[in-house]
C-alpha positions in Angstrom: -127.7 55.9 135.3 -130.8 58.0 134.5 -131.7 60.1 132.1 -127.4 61.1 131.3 -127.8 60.1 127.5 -130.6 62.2 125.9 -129.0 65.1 125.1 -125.5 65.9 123.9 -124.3 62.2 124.2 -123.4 60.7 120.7 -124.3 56.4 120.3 -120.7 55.8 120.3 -120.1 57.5 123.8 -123.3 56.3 125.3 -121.9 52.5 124.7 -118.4 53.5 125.7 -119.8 55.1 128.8 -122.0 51.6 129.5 -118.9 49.4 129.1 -116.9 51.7 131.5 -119.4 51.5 133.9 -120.0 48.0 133.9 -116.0 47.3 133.8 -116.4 48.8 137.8 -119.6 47.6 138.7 -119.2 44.5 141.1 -122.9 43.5 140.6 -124.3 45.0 137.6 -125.6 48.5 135.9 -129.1 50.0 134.6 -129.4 52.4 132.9 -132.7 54.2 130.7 -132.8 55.7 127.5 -135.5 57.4 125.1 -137.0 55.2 122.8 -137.0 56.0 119.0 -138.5 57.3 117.5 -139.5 60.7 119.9 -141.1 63.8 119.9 -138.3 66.0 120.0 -135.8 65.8 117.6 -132.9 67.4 120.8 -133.0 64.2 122.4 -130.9 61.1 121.7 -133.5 57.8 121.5 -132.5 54.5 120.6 -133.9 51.3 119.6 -133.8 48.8 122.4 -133.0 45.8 120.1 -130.2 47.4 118.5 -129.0 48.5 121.9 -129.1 45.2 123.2 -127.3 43.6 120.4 -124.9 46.2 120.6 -124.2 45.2 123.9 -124.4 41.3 123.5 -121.5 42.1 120.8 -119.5 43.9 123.0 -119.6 42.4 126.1 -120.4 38.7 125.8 -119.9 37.5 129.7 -123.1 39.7 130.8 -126.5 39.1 130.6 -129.1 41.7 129.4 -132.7 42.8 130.3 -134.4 45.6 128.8 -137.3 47.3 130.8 -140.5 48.4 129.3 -144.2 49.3 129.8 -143.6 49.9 133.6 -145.8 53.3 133.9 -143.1 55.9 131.8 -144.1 56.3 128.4 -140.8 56.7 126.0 -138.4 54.8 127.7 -136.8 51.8 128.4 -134.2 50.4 131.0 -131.7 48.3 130.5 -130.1 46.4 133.0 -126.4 44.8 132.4 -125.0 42.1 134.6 -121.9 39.9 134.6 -122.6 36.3 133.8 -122.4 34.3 136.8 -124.5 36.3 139.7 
């Protein structure tokens, strides 16, 4: 999922969205997000700790890998995937 949660998409529906998605998934979902803080106060950006543990604390069966310093300045990827794959 790319770039759907920088504008318009509370915390709370970016999560719900990333638990939905991952209740489908058969292998496992990425997604990016802006990191905090950023330029522009329109976009959403997040913390990628605090998304991670958000995560962790939501979903406890998957694993977690967050993305950084791979050529896009003020992002991040996560990528979620069930335990066991």
């Amino acid at each position: 999922m790319s770039g759907i949660f920088n504008i318009g998409v509370s915390e709370a529906e970016m999560f719900r969205s990333v638990v939905e998605a991952c209740s489908r998934a058969t292998k496992g979902v990425a997604f990016n997000a802006l990191l905090a803080p950023y330029e522009h106060d329109e976009y959403e950006a997040y913390d990628p700790e605090a998304v991670t543990a958000q995560l962790q604390a939501t979903m406890p069966r998957c694993s977690f890998q967050v993305l950084q310093g791979y050529g896009v300045a003020g992002e991040f990827t996560v990528c979620v995937q069930p335990n066991g794959l």
